[in-house]
LONU-518312 format. One line per field, with one value per residue (C-alpha): residue number from 1; residue in one letter; x, y, z. Coordinates in steps of 0.2 Angstrom, whole numbers. Layout:
BEGIN
resi = (NUM	...) .
resn = (a	...) .
c1 = (X	...) .
c2 = (Y	...) .
c3 = (Z	...) .
//
This chain:
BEGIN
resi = (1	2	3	4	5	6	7	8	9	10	11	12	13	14	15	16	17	18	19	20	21	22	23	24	25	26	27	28	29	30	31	32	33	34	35	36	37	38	39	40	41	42	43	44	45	46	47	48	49	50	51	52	53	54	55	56	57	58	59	60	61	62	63	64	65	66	67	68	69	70	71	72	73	74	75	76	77	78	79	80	81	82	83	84	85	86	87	88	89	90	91	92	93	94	95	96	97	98	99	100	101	102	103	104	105	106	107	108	109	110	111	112	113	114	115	116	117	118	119	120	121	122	123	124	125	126	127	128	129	130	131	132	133	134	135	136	137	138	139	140	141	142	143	144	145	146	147	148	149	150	151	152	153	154	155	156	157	158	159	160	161	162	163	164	165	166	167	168	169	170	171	172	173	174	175	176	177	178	179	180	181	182	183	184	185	186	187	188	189	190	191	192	193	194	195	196	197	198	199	200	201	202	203	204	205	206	207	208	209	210	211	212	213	214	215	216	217	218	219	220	221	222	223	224	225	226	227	228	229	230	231	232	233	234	235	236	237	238	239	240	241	242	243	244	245	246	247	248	249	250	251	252	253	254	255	256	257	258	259	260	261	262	263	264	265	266	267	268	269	270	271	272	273	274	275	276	277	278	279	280	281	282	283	284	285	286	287	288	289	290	291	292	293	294	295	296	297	298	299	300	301	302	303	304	305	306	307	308	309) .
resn = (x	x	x	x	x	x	x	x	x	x	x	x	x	x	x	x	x	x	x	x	x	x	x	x	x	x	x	x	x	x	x	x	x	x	x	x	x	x	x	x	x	x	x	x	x	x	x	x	x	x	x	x	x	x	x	x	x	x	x	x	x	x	x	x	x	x	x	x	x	x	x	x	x	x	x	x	x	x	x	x	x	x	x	x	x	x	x	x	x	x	x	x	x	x	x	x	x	x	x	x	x	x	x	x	x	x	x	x	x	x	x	x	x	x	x	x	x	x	x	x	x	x	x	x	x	x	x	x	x	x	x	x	x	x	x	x	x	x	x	x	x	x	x	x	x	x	x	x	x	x	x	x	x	x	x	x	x	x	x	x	x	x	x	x	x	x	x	x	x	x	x	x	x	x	x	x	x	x	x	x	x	x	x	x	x	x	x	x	x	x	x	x	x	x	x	x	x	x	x	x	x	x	x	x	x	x	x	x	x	x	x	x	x	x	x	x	x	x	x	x	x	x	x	x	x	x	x	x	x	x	x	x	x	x	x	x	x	x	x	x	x	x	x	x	x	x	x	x	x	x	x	x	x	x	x	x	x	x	x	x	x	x	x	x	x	x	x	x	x	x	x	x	x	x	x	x	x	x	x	x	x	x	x	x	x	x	x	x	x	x	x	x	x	x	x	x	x	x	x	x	x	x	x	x	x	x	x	x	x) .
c1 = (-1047	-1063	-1059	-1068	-1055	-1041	-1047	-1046	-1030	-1023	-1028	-1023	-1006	-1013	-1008	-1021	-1035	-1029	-1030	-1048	-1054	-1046	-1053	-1070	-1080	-1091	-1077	-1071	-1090	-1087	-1069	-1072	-1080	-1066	-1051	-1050	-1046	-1032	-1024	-1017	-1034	-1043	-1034	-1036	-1053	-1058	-1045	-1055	-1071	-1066	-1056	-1072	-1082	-1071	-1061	-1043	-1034	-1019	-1015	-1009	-1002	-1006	-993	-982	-971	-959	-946	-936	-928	-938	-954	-947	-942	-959	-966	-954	-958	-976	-976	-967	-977	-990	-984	-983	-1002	-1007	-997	-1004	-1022	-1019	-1022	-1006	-1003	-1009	-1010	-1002	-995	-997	-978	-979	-959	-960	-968	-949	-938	-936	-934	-925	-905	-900	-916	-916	-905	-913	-931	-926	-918	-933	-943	-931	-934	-952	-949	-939	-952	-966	-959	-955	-976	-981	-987	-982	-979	-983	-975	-987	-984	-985	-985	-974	-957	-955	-959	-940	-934	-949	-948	-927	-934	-944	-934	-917	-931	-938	-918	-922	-941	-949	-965	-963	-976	-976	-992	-993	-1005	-1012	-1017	-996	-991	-977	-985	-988	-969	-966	-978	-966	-951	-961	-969	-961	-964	-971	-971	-985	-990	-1008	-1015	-1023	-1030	-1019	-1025	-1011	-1012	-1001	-994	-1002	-984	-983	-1001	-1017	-1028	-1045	-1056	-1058	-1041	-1036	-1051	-1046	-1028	-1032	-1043	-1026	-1018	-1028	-1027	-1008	-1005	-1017	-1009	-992	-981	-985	-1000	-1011	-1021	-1034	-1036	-1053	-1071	-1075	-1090	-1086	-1066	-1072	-1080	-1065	-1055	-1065	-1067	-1046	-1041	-1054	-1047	-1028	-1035	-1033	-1040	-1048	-1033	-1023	-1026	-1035	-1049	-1045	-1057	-1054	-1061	-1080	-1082	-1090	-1094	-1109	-1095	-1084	-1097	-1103	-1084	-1083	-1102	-1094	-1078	-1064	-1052	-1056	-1043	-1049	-1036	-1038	-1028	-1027	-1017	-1019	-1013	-1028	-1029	-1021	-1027	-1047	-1046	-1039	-1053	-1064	-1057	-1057	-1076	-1089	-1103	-1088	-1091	-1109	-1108	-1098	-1110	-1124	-1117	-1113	-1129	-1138	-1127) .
c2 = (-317	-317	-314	-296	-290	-299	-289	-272	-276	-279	-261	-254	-255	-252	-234	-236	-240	-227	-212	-221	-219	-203	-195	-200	-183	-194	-203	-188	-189	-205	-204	-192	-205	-211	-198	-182	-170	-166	-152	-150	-138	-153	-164	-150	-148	-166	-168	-155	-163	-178	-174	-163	-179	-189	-197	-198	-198	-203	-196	-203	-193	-201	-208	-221	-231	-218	-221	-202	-195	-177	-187	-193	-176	-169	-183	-179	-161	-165	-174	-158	-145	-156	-157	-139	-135	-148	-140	-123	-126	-136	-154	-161	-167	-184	-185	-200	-198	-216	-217	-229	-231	-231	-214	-209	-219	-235	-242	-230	-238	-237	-234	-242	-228	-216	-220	-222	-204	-198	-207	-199	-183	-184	-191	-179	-166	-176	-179	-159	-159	-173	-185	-202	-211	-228	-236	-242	-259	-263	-279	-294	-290	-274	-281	-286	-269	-259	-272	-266	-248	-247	-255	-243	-226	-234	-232	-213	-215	-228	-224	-228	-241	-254	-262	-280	-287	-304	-313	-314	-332	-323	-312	-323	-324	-304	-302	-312	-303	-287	-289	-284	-267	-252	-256	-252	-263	-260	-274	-274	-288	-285	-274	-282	-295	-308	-326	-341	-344	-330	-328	-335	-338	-336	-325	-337	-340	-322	-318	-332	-327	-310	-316	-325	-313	-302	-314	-313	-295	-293	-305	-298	-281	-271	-258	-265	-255	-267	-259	-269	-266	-283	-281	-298	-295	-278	-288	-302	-288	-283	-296	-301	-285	-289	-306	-300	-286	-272	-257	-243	-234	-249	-251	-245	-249	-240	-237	-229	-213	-213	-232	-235	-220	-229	-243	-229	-221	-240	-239	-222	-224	-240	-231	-236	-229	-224	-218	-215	-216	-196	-202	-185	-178	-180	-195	-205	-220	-234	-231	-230	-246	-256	-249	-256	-271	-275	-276	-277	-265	-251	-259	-259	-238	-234	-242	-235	-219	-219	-227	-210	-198) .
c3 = (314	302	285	285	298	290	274	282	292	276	268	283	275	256	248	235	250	258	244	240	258	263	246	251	257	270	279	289	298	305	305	318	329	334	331	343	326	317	329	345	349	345	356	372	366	368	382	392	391	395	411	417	416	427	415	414	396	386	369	354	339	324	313	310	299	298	284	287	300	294	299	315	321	316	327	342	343	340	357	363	357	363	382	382	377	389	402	399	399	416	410	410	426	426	408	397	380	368	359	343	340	323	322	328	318	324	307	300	300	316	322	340	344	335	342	360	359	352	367	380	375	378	393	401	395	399	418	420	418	431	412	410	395	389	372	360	351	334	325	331	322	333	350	355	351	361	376	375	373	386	399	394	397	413	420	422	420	431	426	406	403	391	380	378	364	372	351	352	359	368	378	396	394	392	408	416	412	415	429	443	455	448	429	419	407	397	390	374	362	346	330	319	306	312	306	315	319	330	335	342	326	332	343	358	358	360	372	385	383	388	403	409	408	417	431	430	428	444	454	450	457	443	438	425	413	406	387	381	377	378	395	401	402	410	423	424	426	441	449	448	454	469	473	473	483	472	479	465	463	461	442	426	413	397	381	364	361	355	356	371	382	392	398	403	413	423	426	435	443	453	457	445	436	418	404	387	373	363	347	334	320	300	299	306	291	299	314	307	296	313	324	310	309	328	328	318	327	321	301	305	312	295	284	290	290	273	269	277	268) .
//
């Protein structure tokens, strides 16, 4: 990880960064970039346009780290209200929600239990609309307990899908475990700062992980949801699903809202599956400072935005 992303990862989780940044009257214009808005309106609004452009979408309210069983609620019934206005403007069949577990309690004191309650009743919602629902992951400590989560919904929910974050050193392990018919597992690169212990210390590392795993998650039983803007992991991508003879409808590309439209639409010119993440609510600081931390072309977008203010 270069030192600028292991700066911002680190005031990702910094209050006083955070009232600086969210105090700033300009950040809200390039915040916006990247986050849907700070409503459910928003989120159908973008939502809309999106599916009208051929793209599929799965949304994310913001939020996590939740210390209180108040704030888990609010996120449970934030998911609900949310399926319910999907469903009445006609977009939720097909539609994914993102779950970060710790948005719903899972470290409060008992917060397994208290989390996969949580999940399972946004589940049950989420299948009475024809949505899925894949689990988030967070940073290394959590991965046990969202692994066990995940395969406890999937006994009434098949279809809950599970992310993997490929800068972990455990992950080709957890693709073995997961692996296996129908399972959905989106594959992302890691926004977390993590101990060299636990993870791959530099951006080779974690870019040839990923390319194995791409390979493994194609050959396998599963679906995969390839979660990267990296063109050339696009293109491995590609060309696995080809080899293991993946048909179009036999996997996903997915890209963050507002980060790379143009590869979304190569994707959807040559036939495949696109799925852009729609993240929204007030609670967008964590979420920002790890998009800027990912890659610098998104440091370079907020500078010059500021610097033309």
């Amino acid at each position: 990880m270069s030192p600028l992303s292991t700066v911002l990862n680190r005031a990702s989780r910094s209050a006083r960064t955070r009232r600086a940044v969210e105090s700033f009257p300009l950040t809200r214009r390039v915040v916006d970039r990247f986050v849907a808005g700070e409503t459910t309106a928003d989120a159908l609004a973008a939502t809309g346009r999106l599916v009208a452009a051929g793209r599929r979408v799965t949304l994310d309210v913001l939020g996590e780290d939740v210390h209180d069983l108040a704030g888990a609620l609010q996120t449970r019934d934030a998911y609900l209200d949310l399926l319910e206005a999907l469903a009445r403007a006609g977009h939720a069949a097909g539609a994914d929600l993102s779950l970060k577990l710790s948005a719903l309690g899972q470290a409060l004191p008992d917060g397994a239990a208290i989390a996969t309650d949580h999940a399972a009743q946004v589940c049950m919602a989420a299948a009475a609309h024809g949505c899925t629902v894949t689990l988030d992951m967070e940073d290394h400590s959590t991965v046990d307990s969202t692994l066990a989560i995940g395969a406890e919904l999937r006994a009434d929910h098949p279809w809950v899908g599970n992310v993997l974050q490929t800068n972990l050193r455990r992950t080709p392990g957890d693709i073995a475990a997961l692996a296996r018919a129908g399972v959905r597992i989106r594959l992302v690169k890691g926004a977390y700062r993590e101990p060299v212990s636990v993870a791959w210390p530099g951006k080779a590392d974690v870019d040839r992980a990923y390319a194995e795993a791409i390979e493994a998650l194609m050959a396998a039983d599963c679906y995969p949801m390839i979660a990267t803007h990296d063109e050339a992991l696009v293109e491995h991508a590609v060309r696995a699903a080809a080899h293991a003879g993946r048909g179009d409808a036999d996997w996903e590309a997915q890209l963050l809202h507002g980060v790379r439209p143009a590869l979304e639409q190569r994707l959807l010119d040559t036939g495949h599956q696109v799925r852009v993440y729609v993240p929204f609510g007030t609670d967008w600081y964590g979420y920002f400072m790890r998009r800027l931390a990912e890659r610098p072309a998104n440091v370079a977008f907020f500078l010059r935005a500021l610097a033309h203010r």
